[in-house]
C-alpha positions as a Markdown table, in Angstrom:
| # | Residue | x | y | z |
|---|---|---|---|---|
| 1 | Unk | -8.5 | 29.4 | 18.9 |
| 2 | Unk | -5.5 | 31.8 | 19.0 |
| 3 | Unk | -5.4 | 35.1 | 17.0 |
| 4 | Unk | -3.1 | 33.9 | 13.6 |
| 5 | Unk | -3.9 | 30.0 | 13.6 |
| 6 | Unk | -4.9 | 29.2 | 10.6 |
| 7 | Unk | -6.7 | 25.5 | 9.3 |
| 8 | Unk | -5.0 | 24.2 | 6.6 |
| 9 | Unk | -5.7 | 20.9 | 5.0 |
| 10 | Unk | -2.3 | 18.8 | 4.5 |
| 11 | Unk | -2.3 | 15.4 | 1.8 |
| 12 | Unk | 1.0 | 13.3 | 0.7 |
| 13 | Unk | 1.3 | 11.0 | -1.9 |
| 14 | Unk | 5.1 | 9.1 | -1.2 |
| 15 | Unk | 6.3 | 6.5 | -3.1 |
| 16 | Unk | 8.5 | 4.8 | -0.5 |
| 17 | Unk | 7.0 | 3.1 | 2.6 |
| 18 | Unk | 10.0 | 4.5 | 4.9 |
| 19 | Unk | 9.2 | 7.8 | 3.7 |
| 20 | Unk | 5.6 | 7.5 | 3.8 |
| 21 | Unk | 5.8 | 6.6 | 7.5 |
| 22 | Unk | 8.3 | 9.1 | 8.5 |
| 23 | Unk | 5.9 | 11.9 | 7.1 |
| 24 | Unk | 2.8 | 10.3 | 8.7 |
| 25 | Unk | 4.8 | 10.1 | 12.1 |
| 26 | Unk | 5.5 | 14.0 | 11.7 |
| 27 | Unk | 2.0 | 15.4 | 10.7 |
| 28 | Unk | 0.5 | 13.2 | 13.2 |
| 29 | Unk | 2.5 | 15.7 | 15.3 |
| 30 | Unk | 1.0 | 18.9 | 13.6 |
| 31 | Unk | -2.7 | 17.7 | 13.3 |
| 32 | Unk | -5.6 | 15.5 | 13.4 |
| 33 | Unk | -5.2 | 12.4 | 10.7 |
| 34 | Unk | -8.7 | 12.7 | 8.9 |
| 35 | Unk | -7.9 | 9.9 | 6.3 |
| 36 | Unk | -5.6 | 7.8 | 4.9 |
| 37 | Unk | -2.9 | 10.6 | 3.6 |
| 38 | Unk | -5.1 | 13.7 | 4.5 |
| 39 | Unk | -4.3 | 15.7 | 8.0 |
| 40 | Unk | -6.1 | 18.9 | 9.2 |
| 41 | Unk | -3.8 | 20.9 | 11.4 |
| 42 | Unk | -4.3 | 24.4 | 12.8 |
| 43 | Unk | -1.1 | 26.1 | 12.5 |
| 44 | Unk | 1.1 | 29.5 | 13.2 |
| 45 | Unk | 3.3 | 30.6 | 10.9 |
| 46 | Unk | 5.9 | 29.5 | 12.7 |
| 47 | Unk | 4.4 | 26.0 | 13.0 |
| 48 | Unk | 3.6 | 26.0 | 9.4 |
| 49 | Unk | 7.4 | 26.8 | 8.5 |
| 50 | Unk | 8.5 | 24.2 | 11.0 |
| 51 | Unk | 6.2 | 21.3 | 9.1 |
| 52 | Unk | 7.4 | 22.4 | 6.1 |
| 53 | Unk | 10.9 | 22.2 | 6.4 |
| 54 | Unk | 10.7 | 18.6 | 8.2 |
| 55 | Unk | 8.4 | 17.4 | 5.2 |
| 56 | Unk | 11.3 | 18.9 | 2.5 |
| 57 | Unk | 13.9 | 16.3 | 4.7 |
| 58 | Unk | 11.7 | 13.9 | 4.5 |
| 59 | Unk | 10.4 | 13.8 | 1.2 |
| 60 | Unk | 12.5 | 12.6 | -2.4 |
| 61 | Unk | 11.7 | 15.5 | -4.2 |
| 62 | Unk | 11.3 | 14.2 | -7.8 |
| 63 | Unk | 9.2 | 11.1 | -6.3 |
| 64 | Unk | 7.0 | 12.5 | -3.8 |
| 65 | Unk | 4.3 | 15.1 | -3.4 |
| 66 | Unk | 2.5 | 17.1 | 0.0 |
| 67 | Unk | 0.0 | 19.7 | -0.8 |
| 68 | Unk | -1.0 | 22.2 | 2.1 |
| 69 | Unk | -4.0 | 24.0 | 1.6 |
| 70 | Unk | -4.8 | 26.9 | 3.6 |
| 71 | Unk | -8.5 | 26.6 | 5.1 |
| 72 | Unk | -8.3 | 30.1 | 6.3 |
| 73 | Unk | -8.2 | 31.4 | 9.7 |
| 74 | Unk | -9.4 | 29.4 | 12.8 |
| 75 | Unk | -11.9 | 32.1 | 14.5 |
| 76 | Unk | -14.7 | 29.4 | 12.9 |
| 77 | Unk | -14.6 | 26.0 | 14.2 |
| 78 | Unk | -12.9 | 23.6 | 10.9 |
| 79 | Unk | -16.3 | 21.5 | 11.1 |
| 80 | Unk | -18.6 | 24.5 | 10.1 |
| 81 | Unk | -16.8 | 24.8 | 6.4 |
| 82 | Unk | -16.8 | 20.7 | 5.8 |
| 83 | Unk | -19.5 | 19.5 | 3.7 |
| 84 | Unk | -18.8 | 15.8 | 4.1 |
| 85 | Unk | -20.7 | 12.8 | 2.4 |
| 86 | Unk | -20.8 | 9.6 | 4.3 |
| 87 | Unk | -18.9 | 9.0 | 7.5 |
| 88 | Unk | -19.5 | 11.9 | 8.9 |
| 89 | Unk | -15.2 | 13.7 | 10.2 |
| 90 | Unk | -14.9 | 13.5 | 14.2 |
| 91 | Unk | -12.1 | 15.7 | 14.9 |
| 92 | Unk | -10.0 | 13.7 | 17.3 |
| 93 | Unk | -9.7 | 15.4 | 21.2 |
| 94 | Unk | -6.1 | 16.5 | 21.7 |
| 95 | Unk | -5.0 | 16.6 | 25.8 |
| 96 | Unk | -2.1 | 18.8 | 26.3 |
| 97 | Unk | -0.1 | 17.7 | 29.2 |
| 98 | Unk | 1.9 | 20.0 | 30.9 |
């Protein structure tokens, strides 16, 4: 992990099915889908203020809702903070190719 990533935890809730695609398309982008509307991405803060202003396009403002959570910084792995019940969360395996 790079010196100011940070984990943050990213949910939507949109009313529209176009919308709700579009903004699924564009975290899928950022992050790692976890569940249904939930993403974990690790971010800078220039990534973080490039999601945000693609989610403000996307989104109708009065209908829709995305909360980002900050999860803190990524010097600890995202796995060692999750207390999860059930299924246990298998962070997907990102290639970067170059």
């Amino acid at each position: 992990m790079s010196p100011g990533v940070r984990h943050y935890l990213v949910s939507y809730d949109i009313a529209d099915d176009k919308r709700r695609t579009k903004v699924f398309k564009t975290l899928y982008g950022f992050g790692d889908h976890a569940q249904y509307s939930v993403f974990f991405c690790e971010l800078t803060d220039r990534d973080l203020v490039r999601l945000r202003s693609r989610m403000r396009e996307a989104i109708h403002h009065t209908e829709d809702q995305i909360m980002i959570v900050d999860l803190g910084a990524s010097a600890r792995p995202l796995e060692a903070g999750l207390d999860v019940l059930g299924k246990p969360y298998h962070p997907s395996v990102r290639i970067v190719v170059v």
